[in-house]
Each structure stands twice: as structure tokens, then as C-alpha cells.
PDB file as gemmi writes it, atoms N, CA and C in Angstrom:
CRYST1    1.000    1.000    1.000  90.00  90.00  90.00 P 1                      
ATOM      1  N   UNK A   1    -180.185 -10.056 -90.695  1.00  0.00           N  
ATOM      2  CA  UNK A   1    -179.626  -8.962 -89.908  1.00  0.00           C  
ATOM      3  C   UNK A   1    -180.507  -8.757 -88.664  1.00  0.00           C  
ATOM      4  N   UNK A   2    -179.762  -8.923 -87.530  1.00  0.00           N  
ATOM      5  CA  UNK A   2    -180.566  -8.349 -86.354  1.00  0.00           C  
ATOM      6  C   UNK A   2    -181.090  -7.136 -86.139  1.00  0.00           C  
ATOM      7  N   UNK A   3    -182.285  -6.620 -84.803  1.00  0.00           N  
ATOM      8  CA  UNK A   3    -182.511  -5.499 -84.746  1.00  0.00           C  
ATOM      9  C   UNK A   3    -180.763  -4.091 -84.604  1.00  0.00           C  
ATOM     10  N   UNK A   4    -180.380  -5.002 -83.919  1.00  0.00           N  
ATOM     11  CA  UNK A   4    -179.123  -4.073 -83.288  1.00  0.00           C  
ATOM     12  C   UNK A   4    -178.131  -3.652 -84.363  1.00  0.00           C  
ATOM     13  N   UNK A   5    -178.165  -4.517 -85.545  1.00  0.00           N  
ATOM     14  CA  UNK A   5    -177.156  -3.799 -86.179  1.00  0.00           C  
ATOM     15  C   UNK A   5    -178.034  -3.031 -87.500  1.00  0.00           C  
ATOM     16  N   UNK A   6    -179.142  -3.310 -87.429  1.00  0.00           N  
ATOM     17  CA  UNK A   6    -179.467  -2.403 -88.571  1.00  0.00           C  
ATOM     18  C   UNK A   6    -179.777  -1.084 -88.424  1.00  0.00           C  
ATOM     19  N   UNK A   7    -179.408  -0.527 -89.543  1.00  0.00           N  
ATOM     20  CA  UNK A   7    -179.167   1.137 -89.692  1.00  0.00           C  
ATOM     21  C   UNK A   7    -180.610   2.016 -89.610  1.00  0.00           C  
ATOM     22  N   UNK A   8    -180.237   3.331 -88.689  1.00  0.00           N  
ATOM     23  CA  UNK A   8    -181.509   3.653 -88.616  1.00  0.00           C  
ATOM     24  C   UNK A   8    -182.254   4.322 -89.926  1.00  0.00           C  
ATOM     25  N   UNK A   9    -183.588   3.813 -90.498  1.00  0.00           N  
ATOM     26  CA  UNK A   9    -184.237   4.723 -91.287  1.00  0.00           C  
ATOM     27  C   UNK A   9    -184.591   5.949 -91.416  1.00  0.00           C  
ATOM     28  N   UNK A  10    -184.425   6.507 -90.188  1.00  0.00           N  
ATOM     29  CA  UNK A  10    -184.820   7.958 -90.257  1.00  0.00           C  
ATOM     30  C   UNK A  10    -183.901   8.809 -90.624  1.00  0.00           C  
ATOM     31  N   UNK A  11    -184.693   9.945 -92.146  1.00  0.00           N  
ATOM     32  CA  UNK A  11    -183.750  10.315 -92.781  1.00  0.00           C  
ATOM     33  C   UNK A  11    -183.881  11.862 -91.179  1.00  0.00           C  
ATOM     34  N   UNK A  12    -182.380  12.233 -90.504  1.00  0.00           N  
ATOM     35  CA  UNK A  12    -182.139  12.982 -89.763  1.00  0.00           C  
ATOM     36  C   UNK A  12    -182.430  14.758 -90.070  1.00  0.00           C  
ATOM     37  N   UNK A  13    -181.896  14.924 -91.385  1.00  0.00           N  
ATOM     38  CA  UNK A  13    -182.061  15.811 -91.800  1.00  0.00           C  
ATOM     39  C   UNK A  13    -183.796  16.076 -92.218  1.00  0.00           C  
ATOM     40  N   UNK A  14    -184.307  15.245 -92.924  1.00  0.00           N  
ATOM     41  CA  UNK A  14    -185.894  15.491 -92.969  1.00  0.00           C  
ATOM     42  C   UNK A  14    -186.459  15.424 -91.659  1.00  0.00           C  
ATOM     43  N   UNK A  15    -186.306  15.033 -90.559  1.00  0.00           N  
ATOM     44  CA  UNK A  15    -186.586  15.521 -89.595  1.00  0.00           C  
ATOM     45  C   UNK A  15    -186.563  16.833 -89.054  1.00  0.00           C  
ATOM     46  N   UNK A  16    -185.033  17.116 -89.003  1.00  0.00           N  
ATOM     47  CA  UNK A  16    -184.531  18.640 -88.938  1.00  0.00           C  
ATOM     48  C   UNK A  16    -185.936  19.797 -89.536  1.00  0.00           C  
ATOM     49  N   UNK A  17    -186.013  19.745 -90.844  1.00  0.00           N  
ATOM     50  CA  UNK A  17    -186.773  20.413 -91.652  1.00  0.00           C  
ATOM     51  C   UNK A  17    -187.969  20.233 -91.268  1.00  0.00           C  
ATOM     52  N   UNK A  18    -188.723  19.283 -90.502  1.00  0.00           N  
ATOM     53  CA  UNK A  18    -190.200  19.311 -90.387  1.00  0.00           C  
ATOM     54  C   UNK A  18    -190.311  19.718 -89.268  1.00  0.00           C  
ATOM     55  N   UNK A  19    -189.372  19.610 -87.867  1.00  0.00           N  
ATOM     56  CA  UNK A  19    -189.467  20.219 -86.434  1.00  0.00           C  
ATOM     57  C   UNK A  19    -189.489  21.690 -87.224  1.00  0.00           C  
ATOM     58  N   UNK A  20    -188.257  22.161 -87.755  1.00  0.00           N  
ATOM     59  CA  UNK A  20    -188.098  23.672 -87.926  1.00  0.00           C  
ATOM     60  C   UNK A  20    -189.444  24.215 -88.377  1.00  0.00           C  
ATOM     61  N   UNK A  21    -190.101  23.483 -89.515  1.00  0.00           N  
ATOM     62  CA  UNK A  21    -191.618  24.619 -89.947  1.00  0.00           C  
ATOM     63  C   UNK A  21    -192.667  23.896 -88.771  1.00  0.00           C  
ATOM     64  N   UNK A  22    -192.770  23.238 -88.468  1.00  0.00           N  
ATOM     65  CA  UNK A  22    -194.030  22.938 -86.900  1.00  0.00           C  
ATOM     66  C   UNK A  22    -193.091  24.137 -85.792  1.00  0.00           C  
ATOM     67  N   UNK A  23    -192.166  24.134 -85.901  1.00  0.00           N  
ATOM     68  CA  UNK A  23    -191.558  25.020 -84.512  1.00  0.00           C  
ATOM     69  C   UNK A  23    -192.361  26.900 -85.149  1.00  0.00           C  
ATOM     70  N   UNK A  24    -192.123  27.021 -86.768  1.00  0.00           N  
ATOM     71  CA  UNK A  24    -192.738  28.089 -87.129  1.00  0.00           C  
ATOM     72  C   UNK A  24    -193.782  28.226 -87.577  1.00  0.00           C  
ATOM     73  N   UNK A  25    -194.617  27.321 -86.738  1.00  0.00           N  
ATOM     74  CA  UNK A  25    -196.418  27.143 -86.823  1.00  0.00           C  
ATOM     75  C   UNK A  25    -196.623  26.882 -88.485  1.00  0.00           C  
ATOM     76  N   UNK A  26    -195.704  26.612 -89.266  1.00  0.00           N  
ATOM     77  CA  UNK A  26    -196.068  25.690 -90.781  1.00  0.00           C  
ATOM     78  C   UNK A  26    -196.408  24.380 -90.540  1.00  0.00           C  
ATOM     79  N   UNK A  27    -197.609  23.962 -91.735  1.00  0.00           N  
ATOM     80  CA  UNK A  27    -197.511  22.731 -91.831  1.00  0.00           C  
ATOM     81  C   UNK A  27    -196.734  21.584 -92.897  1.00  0.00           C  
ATOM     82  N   UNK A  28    -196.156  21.491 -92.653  1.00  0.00           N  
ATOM     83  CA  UNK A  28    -194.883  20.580 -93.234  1.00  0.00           C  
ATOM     84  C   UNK A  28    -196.024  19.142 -94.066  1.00  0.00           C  
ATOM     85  N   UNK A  29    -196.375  19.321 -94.908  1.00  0.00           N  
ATOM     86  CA  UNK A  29    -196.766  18.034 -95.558  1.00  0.00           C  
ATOM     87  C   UNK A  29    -198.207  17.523 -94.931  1.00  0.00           C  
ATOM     88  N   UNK A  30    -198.747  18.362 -94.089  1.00  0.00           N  
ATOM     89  CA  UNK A  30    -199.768  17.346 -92.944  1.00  0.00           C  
ATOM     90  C   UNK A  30    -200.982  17.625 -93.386  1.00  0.00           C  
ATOM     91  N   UNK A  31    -201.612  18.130 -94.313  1.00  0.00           N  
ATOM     92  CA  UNK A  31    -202.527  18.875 -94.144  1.00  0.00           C  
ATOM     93  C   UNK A  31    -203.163  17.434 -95.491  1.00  0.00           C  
ATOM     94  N   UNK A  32    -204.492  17.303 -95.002  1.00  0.00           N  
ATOM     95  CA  UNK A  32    -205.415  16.484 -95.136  1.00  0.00           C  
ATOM     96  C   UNK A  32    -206.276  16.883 -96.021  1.00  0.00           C  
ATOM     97  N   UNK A  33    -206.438  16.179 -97.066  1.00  0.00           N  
ATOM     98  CA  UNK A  33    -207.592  16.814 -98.180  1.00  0.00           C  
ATOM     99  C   UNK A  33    -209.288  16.998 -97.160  1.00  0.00           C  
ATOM    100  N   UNK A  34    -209.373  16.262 -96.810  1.00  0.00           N  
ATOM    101  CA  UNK A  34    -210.920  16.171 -96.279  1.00  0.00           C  
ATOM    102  C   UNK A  34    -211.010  17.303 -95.179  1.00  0.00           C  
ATOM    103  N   UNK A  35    -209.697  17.739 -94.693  1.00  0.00           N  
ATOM    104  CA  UNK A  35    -209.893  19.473 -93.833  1.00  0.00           C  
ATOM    105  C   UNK A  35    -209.771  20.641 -94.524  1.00  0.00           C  
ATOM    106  N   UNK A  36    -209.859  20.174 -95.618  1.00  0.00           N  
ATOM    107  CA  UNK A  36    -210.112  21.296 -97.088  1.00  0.00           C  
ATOM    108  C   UNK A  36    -211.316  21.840 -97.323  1.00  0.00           C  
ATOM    109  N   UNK A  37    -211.721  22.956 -96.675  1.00  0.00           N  
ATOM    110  CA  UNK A  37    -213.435  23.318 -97.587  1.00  0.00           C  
ATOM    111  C   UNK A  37    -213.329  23.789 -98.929  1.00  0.00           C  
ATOM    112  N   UNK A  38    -213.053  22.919-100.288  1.00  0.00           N  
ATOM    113  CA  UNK A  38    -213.112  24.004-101.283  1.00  0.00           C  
ATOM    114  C   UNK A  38    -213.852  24.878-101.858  1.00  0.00           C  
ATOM    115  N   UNK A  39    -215.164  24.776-101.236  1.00  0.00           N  
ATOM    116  CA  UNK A  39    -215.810  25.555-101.575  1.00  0.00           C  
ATOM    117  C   UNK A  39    -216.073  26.922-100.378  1.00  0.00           C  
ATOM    118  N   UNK A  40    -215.248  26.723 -99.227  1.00  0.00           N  
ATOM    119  CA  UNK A  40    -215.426  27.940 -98.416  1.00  0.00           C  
ATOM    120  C   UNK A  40    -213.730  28.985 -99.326  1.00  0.00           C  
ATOM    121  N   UNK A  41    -212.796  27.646 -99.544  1.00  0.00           N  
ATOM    122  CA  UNK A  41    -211.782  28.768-100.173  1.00  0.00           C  
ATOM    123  C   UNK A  41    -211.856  29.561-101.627  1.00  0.00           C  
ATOM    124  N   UNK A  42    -212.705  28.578-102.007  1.00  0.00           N  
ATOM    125  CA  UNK A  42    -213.250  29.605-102.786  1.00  0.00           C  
ATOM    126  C   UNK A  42    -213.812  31.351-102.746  1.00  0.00           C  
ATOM    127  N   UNK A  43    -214.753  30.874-101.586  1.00  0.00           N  
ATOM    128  CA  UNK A  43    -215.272  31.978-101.717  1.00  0.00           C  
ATOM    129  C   UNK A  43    -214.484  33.067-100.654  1.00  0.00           C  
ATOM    130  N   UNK A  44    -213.636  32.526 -99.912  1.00  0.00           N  
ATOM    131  CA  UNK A  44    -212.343  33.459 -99.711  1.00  0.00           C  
ATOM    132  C   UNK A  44    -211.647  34.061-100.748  1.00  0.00           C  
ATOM    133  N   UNK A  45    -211.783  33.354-102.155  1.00  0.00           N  
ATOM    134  CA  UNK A  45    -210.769  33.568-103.123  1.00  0.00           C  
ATOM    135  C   UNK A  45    -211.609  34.759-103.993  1.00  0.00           C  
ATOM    136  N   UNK A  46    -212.685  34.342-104.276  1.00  0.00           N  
ATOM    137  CA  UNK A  46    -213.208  35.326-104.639  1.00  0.00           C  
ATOM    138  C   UNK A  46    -213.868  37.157-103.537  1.00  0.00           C  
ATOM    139  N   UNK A  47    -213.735  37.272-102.276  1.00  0.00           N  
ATOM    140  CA  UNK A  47    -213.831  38.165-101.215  1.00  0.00           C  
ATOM    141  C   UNK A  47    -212.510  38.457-101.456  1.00  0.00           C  
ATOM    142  N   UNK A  48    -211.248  38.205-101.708  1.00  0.00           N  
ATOM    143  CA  UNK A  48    -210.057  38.924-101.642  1.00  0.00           C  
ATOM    144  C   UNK A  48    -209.776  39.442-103.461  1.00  0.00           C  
ATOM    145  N   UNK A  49    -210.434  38.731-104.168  1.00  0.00           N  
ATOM    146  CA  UNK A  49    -210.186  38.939-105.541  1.00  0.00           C  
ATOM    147  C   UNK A  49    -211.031  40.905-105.388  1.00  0.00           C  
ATOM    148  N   UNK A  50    -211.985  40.704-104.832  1.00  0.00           N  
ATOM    149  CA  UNK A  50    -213.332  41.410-104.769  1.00  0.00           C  
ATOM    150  C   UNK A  50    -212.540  42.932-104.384  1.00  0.00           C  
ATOM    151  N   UNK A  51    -211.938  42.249-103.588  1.00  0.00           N  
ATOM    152  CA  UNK A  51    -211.137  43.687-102.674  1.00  0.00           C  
ATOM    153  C   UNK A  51    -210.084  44.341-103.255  1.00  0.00           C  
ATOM    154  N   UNK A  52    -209.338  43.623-103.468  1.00  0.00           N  
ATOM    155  CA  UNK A  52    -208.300  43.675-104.900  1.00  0.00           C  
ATOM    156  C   UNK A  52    -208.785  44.642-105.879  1.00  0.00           C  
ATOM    157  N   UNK A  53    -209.996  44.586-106.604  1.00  0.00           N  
ATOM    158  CA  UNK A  53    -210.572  45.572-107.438  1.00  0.00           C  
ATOM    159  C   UNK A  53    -211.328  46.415-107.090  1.00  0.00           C  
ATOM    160  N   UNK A  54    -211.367  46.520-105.612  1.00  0.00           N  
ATOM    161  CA  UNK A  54    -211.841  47.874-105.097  1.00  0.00           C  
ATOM    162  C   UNK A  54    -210.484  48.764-105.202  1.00  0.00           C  
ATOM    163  N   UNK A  55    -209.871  48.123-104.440  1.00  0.00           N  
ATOM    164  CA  UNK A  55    -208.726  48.885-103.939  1.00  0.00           C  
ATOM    165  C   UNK A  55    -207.564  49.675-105.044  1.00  0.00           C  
ATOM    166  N   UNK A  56    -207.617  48.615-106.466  1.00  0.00           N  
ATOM    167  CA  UNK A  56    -207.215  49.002-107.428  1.00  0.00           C  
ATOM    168  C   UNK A  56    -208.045  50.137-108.390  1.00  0.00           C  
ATOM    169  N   UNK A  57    -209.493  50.102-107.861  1.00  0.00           N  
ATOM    170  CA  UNK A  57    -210.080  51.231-108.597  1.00  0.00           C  
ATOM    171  C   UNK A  57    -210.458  52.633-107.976  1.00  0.00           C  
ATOM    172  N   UNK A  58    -209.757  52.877-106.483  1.00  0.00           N  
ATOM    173  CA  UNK A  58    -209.561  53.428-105.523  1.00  0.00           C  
ATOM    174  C   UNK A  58    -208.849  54.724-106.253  1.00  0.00           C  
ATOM    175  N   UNK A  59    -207.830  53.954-106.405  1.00  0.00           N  
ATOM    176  CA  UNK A  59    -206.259  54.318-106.630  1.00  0.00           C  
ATOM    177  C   UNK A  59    -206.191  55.746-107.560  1.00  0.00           C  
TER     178      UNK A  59                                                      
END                                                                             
């Protein structure tokens, strides 16, 4: 089969869907283990856990 008659691979619709969340500043699939700090989200995880039980013992 030549270039010209073969069908294009790109699925159109998965396109659709990945412009739409990059157009709404999401990242659609892109995100890279090694731009991961797990140990800084951690300790995000635990600073919001932290607050969480302030705020609940506030109450």
C-alpha cells in the first residue's frame, strides 16, 4: 500500500479530548514520573492533612 492511500492513524476524537484539557490548562496523560517530588508531595500531604485537623477541631 502506498503513502497516499493509507488511512490516517490519528485517532481524531483522542485528539479532540487532549486539545480540550491543554486548552483547560489540564494535563492530559503528560506528566512525567521524574517531575514528581514524592517526597515534597508528601509533605504537602501531610501540611493539608495537618490543617484539616485544625480546622475540624475548631469547629
Amino acid at each position: 500500500m502506498d503513502n497516499q492511500q493509507q488511512a490516517s492513524k490519528t485517532n481524531k476524537q483522542e485528539v479532540r479530548k487532549q486539545n480540550a484539557a491543554s486548552a483547560q490548562g489540564q494535563s492530559y496523560n503528560t506528566e512525567f514520573a521524574s517531575e514528581t517530588n514524592a517526597q515534597e508531595v508528601r509533605q504537602q500531604n501531610a501540611q493539608s492533612e495537618a490543617r484539616k485537623q485544625q480546622n475540624s477541631s475548631q469547629q
